[in-house]
C-alpha positions in Angstrom: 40.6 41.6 10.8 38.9 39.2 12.5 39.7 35.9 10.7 43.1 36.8 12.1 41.8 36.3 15.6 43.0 32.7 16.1 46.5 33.5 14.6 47.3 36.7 16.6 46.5 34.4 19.6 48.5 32.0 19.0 51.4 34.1 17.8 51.4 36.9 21.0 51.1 33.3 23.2 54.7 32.9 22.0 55.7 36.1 21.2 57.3 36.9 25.1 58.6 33.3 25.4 60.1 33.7 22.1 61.8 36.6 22.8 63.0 35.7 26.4 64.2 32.5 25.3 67.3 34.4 24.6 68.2 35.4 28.4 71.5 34.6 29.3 70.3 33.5 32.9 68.1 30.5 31.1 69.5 30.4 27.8 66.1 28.4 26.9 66.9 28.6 23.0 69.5 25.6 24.0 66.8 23.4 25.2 65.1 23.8 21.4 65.9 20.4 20.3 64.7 19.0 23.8 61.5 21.1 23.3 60.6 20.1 19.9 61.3 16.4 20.0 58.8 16.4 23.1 56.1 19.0 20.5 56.6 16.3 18.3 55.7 13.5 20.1 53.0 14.9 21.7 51.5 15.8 18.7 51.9 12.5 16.9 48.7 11.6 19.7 47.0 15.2 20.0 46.6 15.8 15.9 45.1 12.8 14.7 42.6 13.2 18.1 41.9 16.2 16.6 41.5 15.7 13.2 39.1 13.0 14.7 37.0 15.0 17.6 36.8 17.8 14.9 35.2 15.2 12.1 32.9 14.0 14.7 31.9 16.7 15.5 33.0 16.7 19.9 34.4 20.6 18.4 34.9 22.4 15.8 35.8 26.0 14.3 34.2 29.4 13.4 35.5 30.3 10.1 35.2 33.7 10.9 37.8 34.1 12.9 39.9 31.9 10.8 42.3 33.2 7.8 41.1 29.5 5.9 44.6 27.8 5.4 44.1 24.1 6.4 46.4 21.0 7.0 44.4 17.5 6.8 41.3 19.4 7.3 42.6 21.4 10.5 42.7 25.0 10.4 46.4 26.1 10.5 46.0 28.2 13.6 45.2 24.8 15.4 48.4 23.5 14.2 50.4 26.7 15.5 48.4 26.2 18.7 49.7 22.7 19.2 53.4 24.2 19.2 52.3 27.8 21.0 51.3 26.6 24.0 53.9 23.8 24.6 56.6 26.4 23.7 54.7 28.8 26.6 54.5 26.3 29.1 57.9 24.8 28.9 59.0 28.5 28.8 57.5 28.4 32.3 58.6 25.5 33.5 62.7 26.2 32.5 61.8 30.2 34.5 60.4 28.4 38.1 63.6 25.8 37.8 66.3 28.8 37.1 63.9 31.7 40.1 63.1 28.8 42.2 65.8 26.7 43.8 63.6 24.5 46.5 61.3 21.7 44.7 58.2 23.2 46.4 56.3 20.3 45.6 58.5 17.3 45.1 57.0 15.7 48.3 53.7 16.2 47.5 53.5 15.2 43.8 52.9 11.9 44.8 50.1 12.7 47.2 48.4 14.5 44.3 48.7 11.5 41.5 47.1 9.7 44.0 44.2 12.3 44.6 44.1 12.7 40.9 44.4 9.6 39.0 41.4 7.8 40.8 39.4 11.1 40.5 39.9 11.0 37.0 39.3 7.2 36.2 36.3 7.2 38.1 34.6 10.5 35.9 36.6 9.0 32.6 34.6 5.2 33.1 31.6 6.8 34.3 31.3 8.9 31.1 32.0 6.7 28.2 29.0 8.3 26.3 31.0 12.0 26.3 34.1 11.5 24.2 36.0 14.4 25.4 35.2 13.8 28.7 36.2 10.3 28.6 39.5 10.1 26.7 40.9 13.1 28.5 40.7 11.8 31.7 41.4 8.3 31.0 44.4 9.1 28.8 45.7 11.4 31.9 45.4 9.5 34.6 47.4 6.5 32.7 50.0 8.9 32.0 49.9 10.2 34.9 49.6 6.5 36.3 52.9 5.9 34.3 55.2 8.7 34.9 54.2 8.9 38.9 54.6 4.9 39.5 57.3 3.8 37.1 59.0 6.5 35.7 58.9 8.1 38.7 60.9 10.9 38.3 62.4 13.7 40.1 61.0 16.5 38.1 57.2 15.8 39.0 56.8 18.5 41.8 58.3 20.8 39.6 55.9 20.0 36.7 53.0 20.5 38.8 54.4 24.1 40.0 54.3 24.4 36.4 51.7 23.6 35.2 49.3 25.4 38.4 50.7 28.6 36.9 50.0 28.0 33.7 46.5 27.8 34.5 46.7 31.3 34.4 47.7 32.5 30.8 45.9 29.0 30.2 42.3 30.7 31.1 43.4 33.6 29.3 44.2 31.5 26.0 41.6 29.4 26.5 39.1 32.5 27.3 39.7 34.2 24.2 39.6 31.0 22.3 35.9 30.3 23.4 34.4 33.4 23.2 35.1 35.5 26.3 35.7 39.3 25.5 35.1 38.5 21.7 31.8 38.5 20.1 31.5 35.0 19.5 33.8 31.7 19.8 36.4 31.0 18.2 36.1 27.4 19.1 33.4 25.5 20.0 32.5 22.4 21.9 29.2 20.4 21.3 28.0 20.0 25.5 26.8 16.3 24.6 29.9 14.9 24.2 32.0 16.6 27.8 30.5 17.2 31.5 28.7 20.9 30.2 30.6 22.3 33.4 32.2 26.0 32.2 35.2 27.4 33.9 33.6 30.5 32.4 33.5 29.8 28.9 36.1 26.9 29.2 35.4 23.4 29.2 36.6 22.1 32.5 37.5 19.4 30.3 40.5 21.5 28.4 42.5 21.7 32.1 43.0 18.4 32.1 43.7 18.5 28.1 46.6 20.8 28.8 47.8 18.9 31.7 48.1 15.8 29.5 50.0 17.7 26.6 52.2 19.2 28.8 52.9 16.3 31.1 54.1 14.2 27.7 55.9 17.2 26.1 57.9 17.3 29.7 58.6 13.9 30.0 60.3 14.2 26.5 62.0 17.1 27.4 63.3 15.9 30.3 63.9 12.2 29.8 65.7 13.6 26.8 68.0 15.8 28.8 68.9 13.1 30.8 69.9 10.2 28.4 71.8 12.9 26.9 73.8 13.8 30.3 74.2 10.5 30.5 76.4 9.5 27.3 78.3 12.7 28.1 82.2 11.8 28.9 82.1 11.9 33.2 85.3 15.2 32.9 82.4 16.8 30.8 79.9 16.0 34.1 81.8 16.4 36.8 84.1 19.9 37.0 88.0 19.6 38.1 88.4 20.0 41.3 
């Protein structure tokens, strides 16, 4: 049973988003081709970083908790995870759009790129000899750089509400994943290459990870969204009066 740990993580991670995709108040399964466009750009940048970090050696994976399928040398749990959490997250972000009307933080999301980005350029160029460390944040806070500055859209205080409650199923996920109330890890992360600070047994590293994945996923989704509003016929935009 065990080397169906990873998979039965990543499949109950989707299993309630999944099924509530089909609510008629958020009628997420719409959004599908949205979502996936934005999974698969994201991963065009997050699986060959993988199949790198993982050949280095910056993580790896216990083959014991593994059923042994792989794709280019990844196990095919990773993949699953890679469209699991995305799916999740999104889920999330459609449900606090549809239960909460006010942009909570649309004000401050600039006051928080600005807080954030230098924060994470100054750790990122101060630890070029810890490759997780330093092409997480670096890669973030240009995103974030990008999509705050230029882009500058109106969905940013929404994506941080978010992604600030994802955290939560995040350090569950993320828990199981590196050993917390299992025997051992399920993955692991060599301390020499990130900061060795633990959120528990998470890499403080893997917050910002997400935050990256889910800030391009989103930007996808939504820029998608909108070019596609935006070809629409104006009667199809605007209701009769």
């Amino acid at each position: 049973m065990e080397n169906y740990y990873y998979l039965i993580i990543d499949l109950a991670t989707i299993s309630i988003p999944l099924w509530r995709s089909f609510d008629s108040r958020a009628n997420f399964y719409k959004r599908w081709p949205d979502l996936f466009l934005g999974i698969a750009v994201m991963s065009l940048l997050f699986i060959p970083w993988d199949i790198a970090f993982t050949s280095m050696g910056v993580w790896g994976f216990n083959p014991a908790y593994l059923t042994g399928l792989k794709i280019a040398n990844l196990p095919v749990e990773e993949w699953l995870f890679f469209i699991s959490i995305p799916y999740a997250c999104l889920f999330i972000y459609e449900a606090m759009n549809y239960f909460i009307e006010k942009d909570i933080l649309g004000k401050a999301a600039p006051i928080i790129c600005y807080l954030l980005i230098p924060l994470l350029l100054l750790i990122g160029f101060t630890h070029f000899d810890q490759w997780y460390t330093s092409v997480t944040f670096l890669l973030t806070a240009a995103l974030l750089a990008y999509v705050a500055f230029i882009l500058k859209p109106s969905y940013l205080g929404r994506f941080f509400v978010a992604y600030f409650i994802s955290l939560i199923p995040f350090f569950i996920v993320n828990g199981l994943l590196t050993g917390s109330w299992i025997p051992d890890q399920i993955v692991w992360y060599n301390d020499a290459e990130n900061l060795g600070i633990r959120l528990g047994t998470i890499p403080v590293e893997d917050s910002i990870y997400m935050m990256l994945m889910l800030l391009i996923v989103t930007m996808v989704y939504e820029r998608n969204s909108t070019v596609e509003l935006e070809n629409q016929p104006v009667d199809r935009i605007i209701a009769p009066s």
